[in-house]
VOBA-1610 file (N, C-alpha, C; in pm, whole numbers, padded with zeros to 5 digits, always signed):
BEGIN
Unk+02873+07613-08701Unk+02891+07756-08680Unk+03040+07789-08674Unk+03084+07887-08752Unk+03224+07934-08762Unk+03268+08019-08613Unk+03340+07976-08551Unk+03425+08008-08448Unk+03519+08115-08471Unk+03489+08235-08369Unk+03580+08330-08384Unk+03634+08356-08240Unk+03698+08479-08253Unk+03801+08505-08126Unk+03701+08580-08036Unk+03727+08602-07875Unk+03622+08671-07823Unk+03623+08836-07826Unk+03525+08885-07803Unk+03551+09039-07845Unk+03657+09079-07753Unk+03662+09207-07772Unk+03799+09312-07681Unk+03707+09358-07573Unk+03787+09363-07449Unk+03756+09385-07322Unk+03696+09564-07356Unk+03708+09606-07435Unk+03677+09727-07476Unk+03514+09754-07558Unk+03496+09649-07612Unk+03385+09612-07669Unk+03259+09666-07629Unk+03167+09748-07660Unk+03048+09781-07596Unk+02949+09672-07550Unk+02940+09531-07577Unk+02894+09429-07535Unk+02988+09421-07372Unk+03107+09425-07383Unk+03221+09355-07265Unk+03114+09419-07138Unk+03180+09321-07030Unk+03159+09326-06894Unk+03247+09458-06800Unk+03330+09491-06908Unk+03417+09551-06875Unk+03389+09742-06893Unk+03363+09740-06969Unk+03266+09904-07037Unk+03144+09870-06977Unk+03040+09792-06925Unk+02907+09801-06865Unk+02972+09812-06753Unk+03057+09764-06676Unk+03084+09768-06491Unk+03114+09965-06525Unk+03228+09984-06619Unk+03259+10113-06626Unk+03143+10242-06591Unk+03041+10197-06718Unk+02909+10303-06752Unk+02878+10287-06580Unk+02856+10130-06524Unk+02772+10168-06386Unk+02823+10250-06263Unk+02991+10242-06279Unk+03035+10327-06196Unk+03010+10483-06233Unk+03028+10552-06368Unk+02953+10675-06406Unk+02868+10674-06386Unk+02779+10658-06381Unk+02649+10657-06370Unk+02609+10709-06206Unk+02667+10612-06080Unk+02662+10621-05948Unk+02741+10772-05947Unk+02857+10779-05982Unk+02935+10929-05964Unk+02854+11023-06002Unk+02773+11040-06123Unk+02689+11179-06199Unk+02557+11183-06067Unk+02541+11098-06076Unk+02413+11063-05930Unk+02441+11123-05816Unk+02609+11120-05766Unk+02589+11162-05633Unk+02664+11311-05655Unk+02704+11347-05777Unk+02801+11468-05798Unk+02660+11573-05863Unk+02549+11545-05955Unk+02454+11661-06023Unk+02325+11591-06004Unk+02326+11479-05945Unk+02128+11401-05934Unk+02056+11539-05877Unk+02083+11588-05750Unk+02035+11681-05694Unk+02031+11830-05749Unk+02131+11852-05813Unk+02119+11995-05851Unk+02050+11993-06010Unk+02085+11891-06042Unk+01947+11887-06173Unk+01809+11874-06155Unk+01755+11826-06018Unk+01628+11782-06043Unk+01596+11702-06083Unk+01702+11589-06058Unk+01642+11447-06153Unk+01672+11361-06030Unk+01693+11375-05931Unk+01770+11281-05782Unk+01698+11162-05803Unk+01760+11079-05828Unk+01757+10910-05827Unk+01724+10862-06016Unk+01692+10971-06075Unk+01674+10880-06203Unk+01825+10804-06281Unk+01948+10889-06261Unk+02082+10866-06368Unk+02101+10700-06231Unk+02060+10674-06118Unk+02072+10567-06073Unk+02007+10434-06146Unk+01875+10505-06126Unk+01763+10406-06181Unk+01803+10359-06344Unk+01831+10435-06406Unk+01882+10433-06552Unk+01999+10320-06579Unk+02112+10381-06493Unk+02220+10325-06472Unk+02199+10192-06444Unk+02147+10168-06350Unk+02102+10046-06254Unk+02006+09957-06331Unk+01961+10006-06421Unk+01817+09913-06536Unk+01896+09875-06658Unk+02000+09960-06695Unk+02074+09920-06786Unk+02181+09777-06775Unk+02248+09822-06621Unk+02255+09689-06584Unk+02233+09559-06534Unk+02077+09584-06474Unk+02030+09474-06473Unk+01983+09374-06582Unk+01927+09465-06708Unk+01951+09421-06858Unk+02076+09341-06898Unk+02136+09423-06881Unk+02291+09293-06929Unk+02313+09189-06859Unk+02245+09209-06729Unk+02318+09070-06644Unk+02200+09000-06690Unk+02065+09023-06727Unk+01935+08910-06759Unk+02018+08876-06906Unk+02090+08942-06976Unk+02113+08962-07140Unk+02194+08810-07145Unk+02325+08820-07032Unk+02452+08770-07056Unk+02355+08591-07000Unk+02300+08610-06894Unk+02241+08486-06807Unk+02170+08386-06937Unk+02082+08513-07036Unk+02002+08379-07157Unk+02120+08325-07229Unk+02163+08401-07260Unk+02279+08310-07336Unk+02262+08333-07481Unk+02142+08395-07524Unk+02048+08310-07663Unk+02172+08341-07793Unk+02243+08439-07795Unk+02329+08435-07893Unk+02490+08419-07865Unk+02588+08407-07952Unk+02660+08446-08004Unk+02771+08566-07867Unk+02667+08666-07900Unk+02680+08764-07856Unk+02671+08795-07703Unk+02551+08717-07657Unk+02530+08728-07534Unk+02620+08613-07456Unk+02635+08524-07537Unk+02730+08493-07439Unk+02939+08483-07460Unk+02963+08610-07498Unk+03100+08595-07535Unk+03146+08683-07409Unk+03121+08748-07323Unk+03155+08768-07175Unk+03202+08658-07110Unk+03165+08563-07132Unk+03219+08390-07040Unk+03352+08389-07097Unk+03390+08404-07254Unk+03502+08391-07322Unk+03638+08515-07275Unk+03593+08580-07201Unk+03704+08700-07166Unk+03726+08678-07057Unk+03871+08700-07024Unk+03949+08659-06880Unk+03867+08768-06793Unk+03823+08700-06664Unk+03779+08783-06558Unk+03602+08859-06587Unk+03597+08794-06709Unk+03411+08801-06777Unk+03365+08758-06720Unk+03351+08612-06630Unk+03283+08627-06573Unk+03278+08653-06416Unk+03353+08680-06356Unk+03367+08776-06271Unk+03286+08871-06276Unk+03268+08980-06349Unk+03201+09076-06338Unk+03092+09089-06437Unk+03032+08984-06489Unk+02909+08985-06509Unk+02833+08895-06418Unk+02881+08804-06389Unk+02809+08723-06214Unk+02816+08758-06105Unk+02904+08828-06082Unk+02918+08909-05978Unk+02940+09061-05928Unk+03006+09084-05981Unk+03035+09256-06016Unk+02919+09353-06026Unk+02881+09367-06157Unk+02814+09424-06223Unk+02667+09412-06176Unk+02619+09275-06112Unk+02480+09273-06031Unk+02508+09331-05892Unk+02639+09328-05796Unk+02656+09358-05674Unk+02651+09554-05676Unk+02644+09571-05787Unk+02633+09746-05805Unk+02501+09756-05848Unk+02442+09747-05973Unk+02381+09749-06033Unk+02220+09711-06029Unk+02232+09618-05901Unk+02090+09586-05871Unk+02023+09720-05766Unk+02136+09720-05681Unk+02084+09817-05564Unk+02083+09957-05608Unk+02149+09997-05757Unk+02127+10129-05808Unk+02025+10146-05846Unk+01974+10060-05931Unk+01859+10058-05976Unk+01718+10067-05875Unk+01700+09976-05785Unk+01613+09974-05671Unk+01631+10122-05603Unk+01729+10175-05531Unk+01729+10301-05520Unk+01688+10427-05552Unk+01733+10419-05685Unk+01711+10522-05795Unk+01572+10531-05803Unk+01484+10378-05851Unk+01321+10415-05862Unk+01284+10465-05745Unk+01337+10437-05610Unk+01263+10462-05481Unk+01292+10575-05485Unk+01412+10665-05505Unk+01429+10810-05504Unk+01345+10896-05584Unk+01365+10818-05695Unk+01295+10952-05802Unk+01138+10933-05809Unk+01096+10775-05793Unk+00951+10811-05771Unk+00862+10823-05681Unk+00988+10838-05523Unk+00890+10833-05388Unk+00832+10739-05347Unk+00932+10613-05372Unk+00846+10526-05328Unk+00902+10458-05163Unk+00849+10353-05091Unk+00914+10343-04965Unk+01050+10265-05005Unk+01115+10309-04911Unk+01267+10286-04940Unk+01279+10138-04855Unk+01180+10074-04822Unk+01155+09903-04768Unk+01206+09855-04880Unk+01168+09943-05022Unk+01163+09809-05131Unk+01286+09785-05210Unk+01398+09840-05106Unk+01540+09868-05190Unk+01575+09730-05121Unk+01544+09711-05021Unk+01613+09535-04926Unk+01603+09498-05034Unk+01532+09414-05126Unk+01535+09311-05231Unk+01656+09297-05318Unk+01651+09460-05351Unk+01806+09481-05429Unk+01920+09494-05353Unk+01909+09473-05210Unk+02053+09509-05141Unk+02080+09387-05115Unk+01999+09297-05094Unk+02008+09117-05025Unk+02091+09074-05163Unk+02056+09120-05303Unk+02153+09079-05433Unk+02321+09106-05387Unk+02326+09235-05348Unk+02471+09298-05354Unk+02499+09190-05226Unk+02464+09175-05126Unk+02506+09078-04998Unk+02552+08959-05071Unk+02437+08917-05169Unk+02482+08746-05167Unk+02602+08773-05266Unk+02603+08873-05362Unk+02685+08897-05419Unk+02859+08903-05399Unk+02884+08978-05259Unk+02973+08981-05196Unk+03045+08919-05122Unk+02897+08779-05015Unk+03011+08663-05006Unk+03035+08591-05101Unk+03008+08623-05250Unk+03029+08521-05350Unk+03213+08550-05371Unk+03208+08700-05375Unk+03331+08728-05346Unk+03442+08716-05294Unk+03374+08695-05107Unk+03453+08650-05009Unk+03511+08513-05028Unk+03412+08397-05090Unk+03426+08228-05081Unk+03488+08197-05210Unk+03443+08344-05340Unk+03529+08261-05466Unk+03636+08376-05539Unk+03708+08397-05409Unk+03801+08563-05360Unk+03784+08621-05578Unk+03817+08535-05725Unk+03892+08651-05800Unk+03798+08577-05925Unk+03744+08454-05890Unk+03628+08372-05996Unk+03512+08320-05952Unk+03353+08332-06029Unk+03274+08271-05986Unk+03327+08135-05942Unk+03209+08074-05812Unk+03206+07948-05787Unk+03141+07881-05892Unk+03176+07750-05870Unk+03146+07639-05994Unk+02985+07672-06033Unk+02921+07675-05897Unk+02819+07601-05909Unk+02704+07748-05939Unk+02802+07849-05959Unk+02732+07988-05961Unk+02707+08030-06145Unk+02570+08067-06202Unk+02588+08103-06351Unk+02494+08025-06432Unk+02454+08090-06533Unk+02366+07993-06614Unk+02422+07832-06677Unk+02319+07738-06693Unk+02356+07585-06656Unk+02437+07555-06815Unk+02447+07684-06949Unk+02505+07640-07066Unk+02671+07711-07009Unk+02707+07825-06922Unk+02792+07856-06865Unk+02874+07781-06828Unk+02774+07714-06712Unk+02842+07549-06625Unk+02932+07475-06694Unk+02829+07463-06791Unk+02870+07329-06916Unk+02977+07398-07027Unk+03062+07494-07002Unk+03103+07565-07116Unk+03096+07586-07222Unk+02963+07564-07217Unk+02925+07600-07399Unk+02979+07672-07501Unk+02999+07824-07424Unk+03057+07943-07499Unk+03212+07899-07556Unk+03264+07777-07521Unk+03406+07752-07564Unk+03387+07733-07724Unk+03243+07649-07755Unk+03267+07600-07881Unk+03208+07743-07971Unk+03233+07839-07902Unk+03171+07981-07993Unk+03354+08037-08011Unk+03420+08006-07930Unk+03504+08094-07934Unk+03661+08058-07896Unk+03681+07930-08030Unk+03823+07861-08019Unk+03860+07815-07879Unk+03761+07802-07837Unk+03800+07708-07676Unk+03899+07790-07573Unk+03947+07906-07598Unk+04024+08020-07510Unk+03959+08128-07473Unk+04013+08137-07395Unk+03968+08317-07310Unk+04050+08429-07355Unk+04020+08558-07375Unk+04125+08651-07433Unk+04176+08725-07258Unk+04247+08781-07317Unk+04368+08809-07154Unk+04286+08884-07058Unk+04303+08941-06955Unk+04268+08946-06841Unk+04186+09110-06847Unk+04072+09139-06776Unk+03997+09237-06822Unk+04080+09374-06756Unk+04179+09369-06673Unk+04252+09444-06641Unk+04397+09398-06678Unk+04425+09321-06713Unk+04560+09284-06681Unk+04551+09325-06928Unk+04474+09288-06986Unk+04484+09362-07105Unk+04527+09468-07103Unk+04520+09561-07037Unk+04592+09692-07031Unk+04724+09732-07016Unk+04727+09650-06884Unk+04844+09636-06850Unk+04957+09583-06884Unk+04931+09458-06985Unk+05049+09377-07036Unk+05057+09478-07140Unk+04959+09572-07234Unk+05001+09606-07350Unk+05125+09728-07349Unk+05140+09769-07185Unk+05235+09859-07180Unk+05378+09770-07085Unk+05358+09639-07067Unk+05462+09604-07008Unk+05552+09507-07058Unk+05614+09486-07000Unk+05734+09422-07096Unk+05677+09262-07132Unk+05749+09220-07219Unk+05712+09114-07344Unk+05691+09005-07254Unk+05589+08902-07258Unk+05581+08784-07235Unk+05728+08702-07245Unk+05733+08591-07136Unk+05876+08531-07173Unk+05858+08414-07260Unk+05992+08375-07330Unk+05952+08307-07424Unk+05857+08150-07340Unk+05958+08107-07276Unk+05873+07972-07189Unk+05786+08018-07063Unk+05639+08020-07081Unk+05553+08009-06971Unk+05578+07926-06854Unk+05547+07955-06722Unk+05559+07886-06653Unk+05493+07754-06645Unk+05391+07779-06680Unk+05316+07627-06683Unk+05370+07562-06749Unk+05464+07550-06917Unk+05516+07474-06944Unk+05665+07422-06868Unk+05727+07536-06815Unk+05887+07505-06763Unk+05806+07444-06679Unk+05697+07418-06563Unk+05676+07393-06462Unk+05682+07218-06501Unk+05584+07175-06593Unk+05590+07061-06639Unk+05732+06984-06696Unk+05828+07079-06696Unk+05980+07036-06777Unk+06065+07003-06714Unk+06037+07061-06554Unk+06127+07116-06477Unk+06149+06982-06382Unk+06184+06849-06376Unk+06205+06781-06210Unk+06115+06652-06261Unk+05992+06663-06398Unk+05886+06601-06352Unk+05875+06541-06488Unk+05986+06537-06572Unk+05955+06439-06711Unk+05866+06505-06788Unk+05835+06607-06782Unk+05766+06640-06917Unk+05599+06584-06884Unk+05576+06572-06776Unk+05458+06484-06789Unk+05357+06612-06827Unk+05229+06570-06866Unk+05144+06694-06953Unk+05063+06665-06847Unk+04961+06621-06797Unk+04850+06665-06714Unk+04902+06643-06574Unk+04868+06710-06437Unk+04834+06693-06347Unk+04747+06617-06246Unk+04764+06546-06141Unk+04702+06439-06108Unk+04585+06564-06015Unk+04543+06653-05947Unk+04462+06764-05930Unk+04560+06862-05947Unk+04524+07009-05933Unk+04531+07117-05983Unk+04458+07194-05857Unk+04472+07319-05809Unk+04421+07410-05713Unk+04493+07559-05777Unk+04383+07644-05786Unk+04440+07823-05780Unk+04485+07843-05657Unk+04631+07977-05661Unk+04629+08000-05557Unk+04747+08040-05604Unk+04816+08094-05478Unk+04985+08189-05505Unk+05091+08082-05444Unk+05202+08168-05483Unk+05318+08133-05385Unk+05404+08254-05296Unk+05360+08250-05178Unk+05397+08315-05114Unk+05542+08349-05084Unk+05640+08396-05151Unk+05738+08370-05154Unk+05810+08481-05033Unk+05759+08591-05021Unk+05826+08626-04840Unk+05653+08716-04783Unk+05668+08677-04647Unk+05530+08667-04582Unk+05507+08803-04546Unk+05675+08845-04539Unk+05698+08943-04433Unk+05649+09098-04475Unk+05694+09104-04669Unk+05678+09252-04723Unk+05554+09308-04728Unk+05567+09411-04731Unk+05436+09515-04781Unk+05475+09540-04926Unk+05527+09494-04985Unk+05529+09529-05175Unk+05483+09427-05242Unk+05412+09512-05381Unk+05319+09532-05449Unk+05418+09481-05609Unk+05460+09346-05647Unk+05524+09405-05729Unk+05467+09426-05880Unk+05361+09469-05873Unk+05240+09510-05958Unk+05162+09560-05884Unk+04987+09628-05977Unk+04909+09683-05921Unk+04775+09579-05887Unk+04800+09447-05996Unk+04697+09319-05922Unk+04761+09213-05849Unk+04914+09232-05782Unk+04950+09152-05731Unk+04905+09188-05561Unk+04901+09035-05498Unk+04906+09040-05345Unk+05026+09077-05281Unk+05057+09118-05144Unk+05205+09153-05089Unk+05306+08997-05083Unk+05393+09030-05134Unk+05516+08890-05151Unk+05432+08776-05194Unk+05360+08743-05270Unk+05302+08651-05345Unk+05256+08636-05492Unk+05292+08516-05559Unk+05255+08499-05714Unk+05182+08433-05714Unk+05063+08519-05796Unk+04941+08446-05823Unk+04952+08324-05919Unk+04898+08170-05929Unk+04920+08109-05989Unk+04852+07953-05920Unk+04851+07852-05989Unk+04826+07743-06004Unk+04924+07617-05937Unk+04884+07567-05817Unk+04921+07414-05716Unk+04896+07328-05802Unk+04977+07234-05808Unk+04934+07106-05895Unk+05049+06988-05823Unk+04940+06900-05860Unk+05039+06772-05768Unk+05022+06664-05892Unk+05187+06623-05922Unk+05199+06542-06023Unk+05239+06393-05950Unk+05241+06280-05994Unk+05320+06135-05956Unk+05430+06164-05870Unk+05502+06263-05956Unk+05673+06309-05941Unk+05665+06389-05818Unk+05564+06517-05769Unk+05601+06574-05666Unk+05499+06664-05650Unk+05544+06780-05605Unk+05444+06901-05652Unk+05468+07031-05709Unk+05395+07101-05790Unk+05474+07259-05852Unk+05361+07291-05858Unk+05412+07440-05872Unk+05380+07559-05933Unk+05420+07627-05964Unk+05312+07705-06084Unk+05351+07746-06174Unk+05254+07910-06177Unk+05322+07992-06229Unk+05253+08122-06237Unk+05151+08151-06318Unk+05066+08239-06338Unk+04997+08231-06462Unk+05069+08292-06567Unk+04969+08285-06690Unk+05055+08416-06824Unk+05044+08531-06745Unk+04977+08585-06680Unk+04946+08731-06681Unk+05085+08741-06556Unk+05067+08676-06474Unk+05216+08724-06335Unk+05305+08683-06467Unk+05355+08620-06523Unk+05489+08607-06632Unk+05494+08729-06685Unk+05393+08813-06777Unk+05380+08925-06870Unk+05421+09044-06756Unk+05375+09071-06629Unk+05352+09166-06560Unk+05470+09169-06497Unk+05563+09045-06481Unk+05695+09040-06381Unk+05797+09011-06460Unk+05765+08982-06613Unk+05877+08992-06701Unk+05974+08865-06683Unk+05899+08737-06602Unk+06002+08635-06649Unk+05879+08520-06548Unk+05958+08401-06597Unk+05828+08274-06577Unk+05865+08268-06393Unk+05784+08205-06318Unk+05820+08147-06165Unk+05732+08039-06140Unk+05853+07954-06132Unk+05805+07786-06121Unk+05877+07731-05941Unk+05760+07681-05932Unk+05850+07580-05779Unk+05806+07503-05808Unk+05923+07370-05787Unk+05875+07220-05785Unk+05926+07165-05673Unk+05869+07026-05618Unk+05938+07022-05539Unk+05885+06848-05529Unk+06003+06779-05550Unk+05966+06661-05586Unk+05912+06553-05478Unk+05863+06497-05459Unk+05727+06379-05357Unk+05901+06336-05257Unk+05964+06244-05314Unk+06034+06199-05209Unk+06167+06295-05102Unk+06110+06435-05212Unk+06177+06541-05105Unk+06096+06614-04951Unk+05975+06578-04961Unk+05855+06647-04858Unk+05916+06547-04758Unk+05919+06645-04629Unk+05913+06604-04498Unk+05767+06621-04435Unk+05700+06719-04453Unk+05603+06770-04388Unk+05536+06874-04474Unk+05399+06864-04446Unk+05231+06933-04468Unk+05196+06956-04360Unk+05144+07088-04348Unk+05103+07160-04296Unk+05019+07267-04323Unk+04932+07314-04202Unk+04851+07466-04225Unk+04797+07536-04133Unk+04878+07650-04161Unk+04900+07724-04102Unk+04782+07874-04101Unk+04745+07983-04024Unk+04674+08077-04030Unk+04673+08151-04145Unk+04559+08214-04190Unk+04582+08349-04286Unk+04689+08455-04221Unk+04774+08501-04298Unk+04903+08560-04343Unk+04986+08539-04234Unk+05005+08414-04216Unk+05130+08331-04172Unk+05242+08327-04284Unk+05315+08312-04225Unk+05465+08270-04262Unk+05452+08082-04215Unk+05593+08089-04246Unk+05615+07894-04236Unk+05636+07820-04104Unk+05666+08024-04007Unk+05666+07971-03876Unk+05510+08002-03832Unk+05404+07979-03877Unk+05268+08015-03847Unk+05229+08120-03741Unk+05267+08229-03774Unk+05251+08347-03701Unk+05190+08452-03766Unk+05108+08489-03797Unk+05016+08568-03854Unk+05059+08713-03878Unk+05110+08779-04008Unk+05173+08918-04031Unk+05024+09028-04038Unk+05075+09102-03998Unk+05017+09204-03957Unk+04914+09267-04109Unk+04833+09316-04099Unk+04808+09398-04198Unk+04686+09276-04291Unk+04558+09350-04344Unk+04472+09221-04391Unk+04464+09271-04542Unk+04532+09379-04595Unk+04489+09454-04742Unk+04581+09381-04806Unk+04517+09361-04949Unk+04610+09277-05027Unk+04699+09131-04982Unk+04598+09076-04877Unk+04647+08943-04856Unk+04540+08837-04857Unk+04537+08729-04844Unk+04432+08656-04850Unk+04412+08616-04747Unk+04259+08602-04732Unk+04204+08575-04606Unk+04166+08447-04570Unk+04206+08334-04593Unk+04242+08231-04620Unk+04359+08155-04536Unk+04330+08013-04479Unk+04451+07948-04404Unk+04521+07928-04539Unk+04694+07922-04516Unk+04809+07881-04623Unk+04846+07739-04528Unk+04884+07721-04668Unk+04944+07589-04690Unk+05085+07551-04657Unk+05146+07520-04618Unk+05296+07500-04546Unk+05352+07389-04617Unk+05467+07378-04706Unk+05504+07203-04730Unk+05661+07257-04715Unk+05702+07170-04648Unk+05859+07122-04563Unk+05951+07031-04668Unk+06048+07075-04636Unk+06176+06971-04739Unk+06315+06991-04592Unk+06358+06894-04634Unk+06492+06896-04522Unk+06542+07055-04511Unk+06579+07132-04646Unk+06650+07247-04621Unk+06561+07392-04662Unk+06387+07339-04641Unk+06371+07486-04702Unk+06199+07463-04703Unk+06114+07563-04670Unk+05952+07536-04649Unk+05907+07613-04722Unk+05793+07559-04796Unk+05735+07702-04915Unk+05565+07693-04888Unk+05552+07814-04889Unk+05413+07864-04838Unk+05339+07876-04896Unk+05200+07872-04933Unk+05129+07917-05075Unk+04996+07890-05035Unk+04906+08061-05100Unk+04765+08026-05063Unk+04675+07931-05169Unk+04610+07902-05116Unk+04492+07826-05195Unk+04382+07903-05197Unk+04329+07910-05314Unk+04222+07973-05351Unk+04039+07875-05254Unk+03981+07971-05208Unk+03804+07951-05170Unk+03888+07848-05011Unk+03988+07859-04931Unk+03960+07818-04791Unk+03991+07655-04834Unk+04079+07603-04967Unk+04078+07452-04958Unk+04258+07401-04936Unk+04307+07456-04809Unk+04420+07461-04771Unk+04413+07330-04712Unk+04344+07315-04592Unk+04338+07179-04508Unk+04312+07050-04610Unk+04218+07066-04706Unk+04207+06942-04819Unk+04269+06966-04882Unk+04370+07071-04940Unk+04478+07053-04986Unk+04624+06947-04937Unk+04635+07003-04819Unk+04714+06941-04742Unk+04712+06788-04706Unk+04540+06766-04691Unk+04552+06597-04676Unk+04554+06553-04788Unk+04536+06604-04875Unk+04555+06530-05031Unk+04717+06461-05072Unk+04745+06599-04994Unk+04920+06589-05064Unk+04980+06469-04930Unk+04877+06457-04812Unk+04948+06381-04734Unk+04962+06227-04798Unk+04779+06246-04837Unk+04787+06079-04901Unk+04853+05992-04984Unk+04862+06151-05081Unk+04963+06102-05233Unk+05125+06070-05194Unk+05191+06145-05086Unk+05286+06072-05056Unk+05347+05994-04944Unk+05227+05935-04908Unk+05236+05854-04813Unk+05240+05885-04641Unk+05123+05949-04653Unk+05086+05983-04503Unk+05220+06037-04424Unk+05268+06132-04499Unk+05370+06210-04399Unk+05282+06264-04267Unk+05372+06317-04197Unk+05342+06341-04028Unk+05364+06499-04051
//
């Protein structure tokens, strides 16, 4: 089968135009359901349409159905998103418009619940173990040159912001201290907290004083590296390395701590999550870990360089 690129986040298939329609859909509902005489059907509609796509995207059976896996943040909001709205509109909507007991909306609200700590435990990507079992297995790679197309919000955004830099961070990150080495001995998502203290935003998907991006612990030490999308959005690469026989100390510290583990004020746009602390004679760098794996982060990095204290 000939391999093509994945559709545009714009696409009437995308995850991205169905989350859209379901939010219209809830707005026309609570702005004219009533004064038309139709109260609960543009829910029920709304809400059936998307429960269709999420049964559509789950078979997999084509091509088609499954090129949502292939778009940055696809599946995000077809595993999670799009059912955490979409189930309970639907359940609603029939109970409204056809009078039925409103007991039978629990079924569809227990979806949006499990939905939401899926959210809480896998804060910006499904969990592994969450999604149909050809998903798991990435099937959809061999439909679609083995890449993801850019970010279902952050597409927008790079197309009005300034140019990608020429060297990605992930590659300077690998260039930088550590020989060029190409793979990583593990890998963890997560930021670098680079001041604990601000309330700025320096984007509209960034966290306060933190770059979203990728922990990795090589032979040589440890770095990180930003993703494409923080490079495109901040207009230049951000790499920390920090080489094994420079660590004094691992540590971890509270959600929105600083390096002196004191917890900053304010819970919006920060992660709710213990950070990670690693020490060098002249300087400590902070950084969250993505799904709460700060503490096994930390003993990992203790082991690899030799049971620091």
């Amino acid at each position: 089968m000939t391999r093509q690129r994945p559709p545009s986040v714009f696409s009437p298939r995308s995850p991205v135009v169905v989350m859209a329609l379901t939010f219209l859909g809830g707005y026309l509902e609570t702005e004219y359901g009533t004064s038309w005489g139709i109260s609960g059907l543009i829910w029920a509609v709304t809400g059936g349409l998307g429960v269709a796509y999420v049964a559509w995207c789950w078979g997999g059976r084509s091509r088609s159905a499954r090129a949502w896996a292939a778009i940055d943040r696809g599946p995000a909001l077809a595993l999670i998103a799009i059912p955490a709205f979409a189930f309970p509109l639907f359940g609603a909507g029939v109970c409204m418009f056809f009078g039925l007991p409103k007991v039978l909306i629990i079924p569809f609200g227990l979806v949006t619940l499990f939905c939401l700590v899926m959210v809480f435990i896998g804060v910006a990507d499904p969990p592994k173990w969450w999604g149909p079992g050809w998903f798991r297995r990435g099937e959809h790679k061999k439909d679609f040159n083995g890449a993801a197309s850019r970010g279902a919000l952050g597409t927008f955004v790079e197309s009005s912001a300034a140019r990608t830099p020429g060297v990605l961070s992930s590659q300077e990150e690998r260039g930088r201290n550590f020989g060029n080495v190409s793979e990583p001995v593990a890998r963890w998502k997560g930021g670098w907290v680079h001041d604990p203290d601000t309330a700025e935003q320096r984007h509209g998907l960034a966290r306060k004083g933190t770059v979203e991006g990728t922990l990795a612990w090589y032979p040589q030490g440890l770095g990180f590296a930003a993703t494409e999308r923080e490079d495109a959005l901040r207009g230049r690469t951000t790499v920390v390395t920090i080489p094994a026989d420079q660590l004094t100390g691992v540590e971890v510290v509270p959600a929105r701590a600083g390096a002196d583990g004191r917890p900053r004020r304010g819970v919006r746009r920060r992660s709710p999550f213990p950070r990670l602390v690693v020490r060098t004679a002249s300087d400590a760098y902070v950084f969250d870990v993505a799904r709460g794996r700060a503490r096994r982060v930390a003993a990992f990095i203790k082991e690899q360089a030799g049971q620091l204290a």
